[in-house]
N, C-alpha and C positions, 0 to 999 in steps of 0.2 A: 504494500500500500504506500503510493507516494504520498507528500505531504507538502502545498502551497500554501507558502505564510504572505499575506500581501495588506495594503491598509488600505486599498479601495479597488474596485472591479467593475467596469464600466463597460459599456456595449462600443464595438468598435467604429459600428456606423449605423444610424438609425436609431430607434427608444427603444428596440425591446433586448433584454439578458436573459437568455437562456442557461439554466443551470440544469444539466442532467436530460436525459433524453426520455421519452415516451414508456414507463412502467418502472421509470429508476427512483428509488426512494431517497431524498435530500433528508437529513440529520443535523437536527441543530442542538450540538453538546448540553448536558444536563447542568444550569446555572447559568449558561448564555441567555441573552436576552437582543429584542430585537428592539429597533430604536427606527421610529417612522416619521420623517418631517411634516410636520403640521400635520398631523392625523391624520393621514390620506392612506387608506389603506384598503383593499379589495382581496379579504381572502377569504378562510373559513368562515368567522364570523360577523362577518360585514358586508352589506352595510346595516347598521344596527343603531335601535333607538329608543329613547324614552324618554315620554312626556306626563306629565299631570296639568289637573285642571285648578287653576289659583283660587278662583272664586266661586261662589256658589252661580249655577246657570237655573235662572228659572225657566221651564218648561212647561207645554200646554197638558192637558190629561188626555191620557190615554191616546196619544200622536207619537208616533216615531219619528224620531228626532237625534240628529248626529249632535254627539258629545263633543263638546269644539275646546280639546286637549289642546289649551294655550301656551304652557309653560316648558321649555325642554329641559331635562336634566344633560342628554348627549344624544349627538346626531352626528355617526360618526362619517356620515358623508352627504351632509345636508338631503337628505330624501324626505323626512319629514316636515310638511308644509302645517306649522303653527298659528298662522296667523289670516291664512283665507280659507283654503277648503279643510284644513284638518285632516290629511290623508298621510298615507304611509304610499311610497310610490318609489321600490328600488332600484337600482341600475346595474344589479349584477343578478342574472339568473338562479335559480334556487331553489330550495327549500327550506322556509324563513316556521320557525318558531313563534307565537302570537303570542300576548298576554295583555291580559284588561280587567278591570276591577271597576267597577262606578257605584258611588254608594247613593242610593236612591231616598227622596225624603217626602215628608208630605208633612203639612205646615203644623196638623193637627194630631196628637196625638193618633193613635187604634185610626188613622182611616186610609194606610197606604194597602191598597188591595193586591196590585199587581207591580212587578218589578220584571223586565226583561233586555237583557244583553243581547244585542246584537253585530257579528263581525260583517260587515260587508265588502265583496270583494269587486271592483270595476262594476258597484252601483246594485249588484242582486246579493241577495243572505246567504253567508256560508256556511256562519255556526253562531247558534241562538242557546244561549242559558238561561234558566226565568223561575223564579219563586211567585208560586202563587199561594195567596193567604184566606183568600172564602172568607168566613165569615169572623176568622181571626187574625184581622188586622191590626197592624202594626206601624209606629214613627217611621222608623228607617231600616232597609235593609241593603247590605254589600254584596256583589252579585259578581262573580270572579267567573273569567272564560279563559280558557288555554288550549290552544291548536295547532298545527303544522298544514302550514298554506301553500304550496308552487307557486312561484312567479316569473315570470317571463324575464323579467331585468329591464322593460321597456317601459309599457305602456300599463302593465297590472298596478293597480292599487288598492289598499287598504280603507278602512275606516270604519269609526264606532259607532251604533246608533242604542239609542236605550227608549224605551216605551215605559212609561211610569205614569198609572194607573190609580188615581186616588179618590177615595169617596166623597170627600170634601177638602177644601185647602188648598193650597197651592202646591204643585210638584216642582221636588229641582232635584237637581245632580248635585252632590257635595263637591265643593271645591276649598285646597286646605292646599299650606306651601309647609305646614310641619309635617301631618300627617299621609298626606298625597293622598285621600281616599278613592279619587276618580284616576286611575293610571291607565299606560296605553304603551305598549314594548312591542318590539319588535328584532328577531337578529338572525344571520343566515346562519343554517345549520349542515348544509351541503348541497352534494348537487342532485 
C-alpha cells in the first residue's frame, strides 16, 4: 500500500475531483474530520433542515391550512423557503427523512375536538397523523408525524398543513422560540 502525504489536491482542469473509481470504497481515518467552507455541502445528509414556528398562528376551524414555519434553526443549503411559501424544496435527489410536530390549541378550555397533521408533497397528502377526541375534549394537543419521502432534487416539494377543529374559541398552532412546539425537519438519508 502506497502512501501520498500532500496539503491540498485540486482538479487539474475543470471543477470536478474525482477520488476512486466506480465501486471503490474512500476511508476517512477514525478522528479525522472534514472541514466544508461556508457550509456548502451535498452529501449523505444534505440538504437538511429545520425550522419552528415563533409565534402563535391563529387559524380558521376546521380548514386546512399550511403551518407557515417562520423561524430556521439551519438550512444547510438554503432549500427551505421561510418567509413566502413555507416549503421544503431540495436540490439533491433522494431519500429525505421528515419530521413535524404542531401543537394545536383552542382558546377554550375541553373544546379542541379534532387535531390533524398533514405532510404535503408538490400540493397533494402524503402522510396524515390526527387525534380525534369525541366527546372528550380537550385545551391543547401535540400531534408528531415522521416519514421517508423520495424526491427528485428538482422541482418536488414539501410542506405542512394542520386542520384544527374546535367547538368553540379560537384555533391556533402554538408558536414558542424556547420550546419550539410547532417544528418542521427535514435531511437526506440516501439515494
Amino acid at each position: 500500500m502506497s502512501k501520498l502525504e500532500v496539503d491540498a489536491i485540486e482538479p487539474q482542469s475543470g471543477t470536478t475531483l474525482t477520488i476512486g473509481a466506480s465501486g471503490d470504497s474512500v476511508n476517512i481515518a477514525s478522528g479525522a474530520s472534514l472541514t466544508v467552507p461556508n457550509g456548502g455541502l451535498s452529501g449523505q445528509n444534505y440538504p437538511a433542515f429545520e425550522a419552528y414556528l415563533n409565534t402563535a398562528q391563529t387559524v380558521s376551524d376546521a380548514v386546512d391550512t399550511k403551518v407557515e414555519i417562520d423561524t430556521e434553526i439551519f438550512d444547510t443549503d438554503g432549500c427551505y423557503d421561510n418567509v413566502t411559501n413555507y416549503r421544503f424544496t431540495p436540490t439533491v435527489a433522494g431519500k429525505y427523512f421528515v419530521y413535524a410536530r404542531v401543537k394545536f390549541n383552542s382558546s377554550i378550555t375541553s373544546d379542541l375536538r379534532d387535531a390533524e397533521l398533514r405532510l404535503k408533497k408538490n400540493g397533494a397528502n402524503y402522510s396524515n397523523t390526527d387525534w380525534r377526541f369525541s366527546a372528550n375534549d380537550i385545551q391543547s394537543a401535540g400531534v408528531i408525524l415522521n416519514t421517508t419521502v423520495d424526491m427528485n432534487g428538482t422541482t418536488d416539494y414539501l410542506e405542512l398543513y394542520g386542520y384544527n377543529n374546535v367547538v368553540s374559541g379560537t384555533p391556533s398552532f402554538s408558536g414558542d422560540s424556547t420550546f419550539k412546539y410547532t417544528l418542521f425537519g427535514a435531511y437526506r438519508i440516501g439515494d
